[in-house]
C-alpha positions in Angstrom: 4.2 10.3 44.5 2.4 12.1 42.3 5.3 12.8 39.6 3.9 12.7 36.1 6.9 11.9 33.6 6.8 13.2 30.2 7.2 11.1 27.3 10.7 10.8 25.6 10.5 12.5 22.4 12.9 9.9 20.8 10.3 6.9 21.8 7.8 9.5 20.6 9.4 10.0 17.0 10.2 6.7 16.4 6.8 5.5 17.0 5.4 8.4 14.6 8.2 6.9 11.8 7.1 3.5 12.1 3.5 4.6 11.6 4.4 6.6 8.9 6.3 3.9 7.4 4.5 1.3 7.9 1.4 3.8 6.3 3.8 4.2 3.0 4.8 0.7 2.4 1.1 -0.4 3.0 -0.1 2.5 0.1 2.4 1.2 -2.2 1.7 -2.5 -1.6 -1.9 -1.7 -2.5 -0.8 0.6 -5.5 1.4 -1.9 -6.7 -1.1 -4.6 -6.4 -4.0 -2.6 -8.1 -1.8 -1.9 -11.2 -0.9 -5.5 -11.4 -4.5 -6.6 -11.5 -5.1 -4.1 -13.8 -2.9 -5.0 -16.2 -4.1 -9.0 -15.9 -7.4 -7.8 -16.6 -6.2 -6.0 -19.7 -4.5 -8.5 -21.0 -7.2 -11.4 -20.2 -9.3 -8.8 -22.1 -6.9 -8.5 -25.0 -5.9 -11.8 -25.5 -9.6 -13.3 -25.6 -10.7 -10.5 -28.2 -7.1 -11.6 -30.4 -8.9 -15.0 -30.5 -12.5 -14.1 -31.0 -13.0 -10.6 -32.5 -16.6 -10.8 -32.9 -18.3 -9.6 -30.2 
């Protein structure tokens, strides 16, 4: 009684990669999803001063 067990650094590092993993995939998801927005904005923008240029 009394034994303290470390943790396995295998479990340890494989946690740690799915963290950072799932942290990458998450910033490119948003990245991705931010630049696609952006460019439907601009070409909303574009497209409805194509049709009416005055302002």
């Amino acid at each position: 009684m009394g034994e303290r067990r470390g943790l396995n650094p295998r479990v340890v590092d494989s946690q740690s990669t799915a963290l950072i993993h799932l942290a990458t995939s998450a910033l490119i998801l948003y990245k991705n999803d931010f630049y696609l927005n952006l460019y439907h904005f601009y070409s909303f923008f574009l497209s409805s001063k194509i049709h009416n240029p005055l302002p």
